[in-house]
VEXKOLDO-666797 format. One record per residue (C-alpha): residue in one letter; x negated, z negated, y. Coordinates in steps of 0.1 Angstrom, whole numbers, plus 5000, padded with zeros to 4 digits. Each point is the difference from the previous one (the first is absolute). Layout:
AXZY...
% end
This chain:
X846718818736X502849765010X501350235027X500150244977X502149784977X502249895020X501050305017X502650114972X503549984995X501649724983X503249964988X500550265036X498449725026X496850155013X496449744997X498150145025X497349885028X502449875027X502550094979X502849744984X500549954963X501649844971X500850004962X503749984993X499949714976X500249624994X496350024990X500849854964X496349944992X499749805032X503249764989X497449984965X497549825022X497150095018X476650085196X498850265019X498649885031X498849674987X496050005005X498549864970X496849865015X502549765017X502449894974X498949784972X501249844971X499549644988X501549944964X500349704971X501350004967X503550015012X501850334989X502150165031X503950044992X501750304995X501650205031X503349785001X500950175037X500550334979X501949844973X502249885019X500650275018X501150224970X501949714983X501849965036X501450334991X501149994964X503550034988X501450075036X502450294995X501350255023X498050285023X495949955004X498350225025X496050045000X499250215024X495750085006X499050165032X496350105010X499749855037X497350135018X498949755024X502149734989X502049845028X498250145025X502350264991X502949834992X502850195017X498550324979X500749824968X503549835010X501350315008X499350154967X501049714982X503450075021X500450344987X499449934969X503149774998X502150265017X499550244970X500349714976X503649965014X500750374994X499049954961X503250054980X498149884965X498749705018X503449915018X501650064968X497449794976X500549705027X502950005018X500249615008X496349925010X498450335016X501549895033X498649675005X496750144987X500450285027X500949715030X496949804984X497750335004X500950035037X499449645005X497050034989X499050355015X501149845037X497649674994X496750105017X498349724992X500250064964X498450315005X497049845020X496350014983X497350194990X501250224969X500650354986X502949994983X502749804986X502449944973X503549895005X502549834976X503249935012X503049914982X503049765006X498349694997X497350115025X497350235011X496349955001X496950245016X497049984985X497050185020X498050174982X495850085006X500450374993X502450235001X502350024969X501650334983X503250005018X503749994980X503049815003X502749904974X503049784995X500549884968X500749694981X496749815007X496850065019X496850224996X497049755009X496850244986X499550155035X500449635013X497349884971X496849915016X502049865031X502149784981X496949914981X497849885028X502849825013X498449624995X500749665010X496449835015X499149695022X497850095028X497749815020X499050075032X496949795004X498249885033X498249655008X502949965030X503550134986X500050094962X503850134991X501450064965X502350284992X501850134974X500450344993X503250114984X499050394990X501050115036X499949775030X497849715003X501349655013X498249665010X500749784971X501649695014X499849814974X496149875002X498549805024X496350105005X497149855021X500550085035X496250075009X496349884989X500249815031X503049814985X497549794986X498049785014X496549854989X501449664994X502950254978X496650144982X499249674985X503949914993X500450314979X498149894972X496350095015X497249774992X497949805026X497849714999X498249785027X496550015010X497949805020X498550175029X496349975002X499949975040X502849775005X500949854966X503450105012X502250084966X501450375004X502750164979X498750314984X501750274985X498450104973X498550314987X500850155040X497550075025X500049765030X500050345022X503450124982X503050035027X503149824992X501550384990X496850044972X501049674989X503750034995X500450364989X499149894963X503149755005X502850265014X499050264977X500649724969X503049915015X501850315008X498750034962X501649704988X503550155016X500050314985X499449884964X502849815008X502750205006X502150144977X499350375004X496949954994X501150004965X501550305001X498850255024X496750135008X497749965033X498650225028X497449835021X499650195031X497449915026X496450005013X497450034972X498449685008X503149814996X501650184973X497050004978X499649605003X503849964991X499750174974X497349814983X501949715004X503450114992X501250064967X503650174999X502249874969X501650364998X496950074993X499150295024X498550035035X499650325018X498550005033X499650285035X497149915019X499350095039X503949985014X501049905035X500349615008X503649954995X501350304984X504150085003X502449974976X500450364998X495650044995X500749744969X502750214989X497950315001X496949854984X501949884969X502450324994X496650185004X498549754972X503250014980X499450425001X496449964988X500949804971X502550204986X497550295006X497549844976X502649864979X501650405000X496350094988X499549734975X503350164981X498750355003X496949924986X501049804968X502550244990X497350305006X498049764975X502749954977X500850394999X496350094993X499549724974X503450114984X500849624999X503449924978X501549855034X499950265017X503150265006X501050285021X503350104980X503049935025X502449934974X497649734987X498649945031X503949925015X501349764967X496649845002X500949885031X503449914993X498649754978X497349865021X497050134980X498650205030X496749825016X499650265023X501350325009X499550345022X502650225012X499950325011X501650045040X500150324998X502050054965X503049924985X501449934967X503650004989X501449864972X503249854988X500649714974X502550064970X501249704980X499550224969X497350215008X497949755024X497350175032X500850345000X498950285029X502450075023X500150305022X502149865031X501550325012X502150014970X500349624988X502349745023X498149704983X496250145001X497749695018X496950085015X497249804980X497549985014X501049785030X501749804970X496649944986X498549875030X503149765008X499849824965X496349974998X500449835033X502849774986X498849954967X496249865012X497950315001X498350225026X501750315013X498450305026X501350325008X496950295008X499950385000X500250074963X496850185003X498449655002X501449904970X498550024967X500150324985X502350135029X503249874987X503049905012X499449564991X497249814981X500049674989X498749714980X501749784976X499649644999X500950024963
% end
């Protein structure tokens, strides 16, 4: 188990849970290179040919971090009853940096950055609202260039190091379903669009969209490119302008919702983003299910959440789409499982669960998808002569821990990472993957 792992010495510096800890090197293999309470009978999804793009939030977010030198802490921390409880959990964030300041090894491995990482820790521990939400645990990375806390849906195995980059495996499936989504809120009277940028949820200014069905009158009906004709009254012989294919007992709201849902159509396909990120409708069930029969998204992908509130907050949007976002990389999590499972019982060439090959595979982008273990570790170290060797870190300065290695680069590189109890993995092993060559 990691906290099993972990909780050896090291070169002297103690890895424990709530512990602090560090490998006294200049990690020379680094310098080489390197939805739960979503209901599914209301969420629905509305797809063309068009092939969703790779998880660029998470990308970024490890690239963000490569190359930067100097102290990285990642610290996890189960946190029951998330910030409800947040004084609980600040204070044994707090303690946790007090012993990190009485750490010889890691005063002594980074003398010039461990105090701003320290200031940045109690910066962070001392900002309530960062520790506001529903969650039961977190991961934090801190180091001088910033810090970040990522909640997490269940609670993680706790450990903390310092060392020359970051862990992100306990932070996997977070970072993961961290995705970038318009959102519309959808009503005949107010629609609103948001975007959704993997946390918070904003209006997006950028759009204008029809203000209501009643924005358009009959005489609009016929301007927008509806048909009518004239007729001669029997009774009268008075001409009358009829619109055609309507009943004459339609309101003016029948008549013109056709009309505002084709033209808050006709703005989204226009805009820009619309290119590149998908769409949450959320709304009644009448509504949404005539917009969507109308409405073809260019990203390609629609999902929609049916029976909301009129008018839902910005903070009900955000919900509904990090709920989404979970539920897709749960599937997505499951998909991966399953074809490696496949792979492992149909003893396909492409398939691998040796670390060594497993880790230069990577290296070289042939990885199309990967797991690895969360509860494992493997060490190794890299010798110009000798190449990917195993490492045993209580007795090797430059050992690297590989598998969180493997995870980064597939990530980088264009493939699919997860990290899941290695009892879920094929086999029970410590990583399996598939090659794309």
């Amino acid at each position: 188990m990691l906290s099993e792992v972990i909780g050896k010495r090291t070169k002297g510096t103690y890895l424990a849970s709530g512990g602090f800890g560090t490998h006294e090197r200049k990690n020379k293999i680094l310098q080489k290179g390197w939805v739960d309470r979503l209901p599914h009978s209301t969420a629905r999804t509305h797809m063309n040919t068009t092939t969703p793009a790779q998880n660029s939030l998470l990308i970024d977010y490890l690239k963000k971090h490569e190359g930067m030198e100097g102290a990285h802490l990642t610290c996890t921390l189960a946190c029951e009853g998330g910030g409800k409880n947040y004084s609980t959990h600040r204070k044994r964030f707090l303690n946790l940096l007090k012993d990190l300041e009485k750490d010889k090894a890691v005063l002594e491995a980074y003398p010039e950055s461990l105090q701003t990482v320290v200031e940045l820790c109690r910066s962070l521990a001392t900002d309530g609202e960062r520790w506001s939400g529903d969650y039961e645990g977190v991961c934090i990375h801190v180091s001088e260039q910033g810090e970040n806390l990522i909640n997490l849906r269940r609670p993680p195995i706790e450990f903390t190091r310092v060392e020359d980059r970051f862990y992100y495996r306990p932070a996997a499936g977070a970072l993961a379903a961290r995705r970038e989504m318009l959102a519309l809120s959808l009503s005949f009277k107010q629609p609103e669009l948001y975007i959704f940028d993997g946390e918070s949820a904003e209006v997006f200014g950028e759009i204008d969209l029809p203000e209501s069905v009643y924005a358009f009158s009959e005489e609009g009906a016929l301007d927008a490119s509806q048909h009518a004709h004239i007729r001669r009254s029997r009774d009268t012989g008075t001409p009358q302008t009829v619109n055609q294919g309507f009943s004459p007992t339609q309101s003016p709201r029948e008549l013109n919702e056709p009309i505002f849902l084709r033209e808050l159509s006709h703005a989204l396909r226009d805009l820009k983003e619309s290119q590149e990120l998908p769409l949450l409708v959320v709304g009644d069930e009448n509504i949404v299910g005539e917009f969507v029969k109308v409405y073809d998204h260019p990203f390609g992908e629609i999902d929609t959440e049916m029976g909301m509130q009129s008018h839902p907050k910005a903070s009900d949007i955000a919900r509904i789409c990090s709920d989404l976002c979970a539920e897709k990389q749960r599937q997505e999590m499951l998909e991966i499982k399953k074809e490696l499972k496949q792979a492992e019982a149909g003893r396909m060439e492409s398939f691998s669960d040796n670390v060594k090959e497993i880790y230069e595979a990577a290296e070289q982008g042939r990885v199309a998808s990967c797991a690895v273990a969360s509860d494992e570790n493997a060490w190794c170290r890299f010798d110009e002569k000798k190449g990917f060797q195993s490492a045993d870190p209580e007795k090797d300065s430059d050992a690297v821990e590989a598998l969180d290695w493997i995870f980064v680069k597939t990530w980088l590189n264009g493939g699919k990472a997860i990290a899941i109890p290695s009892k879920d993995i094929p086999g029970v092993k410590k990583v399996a993957a598939l090659y794309r060559w």
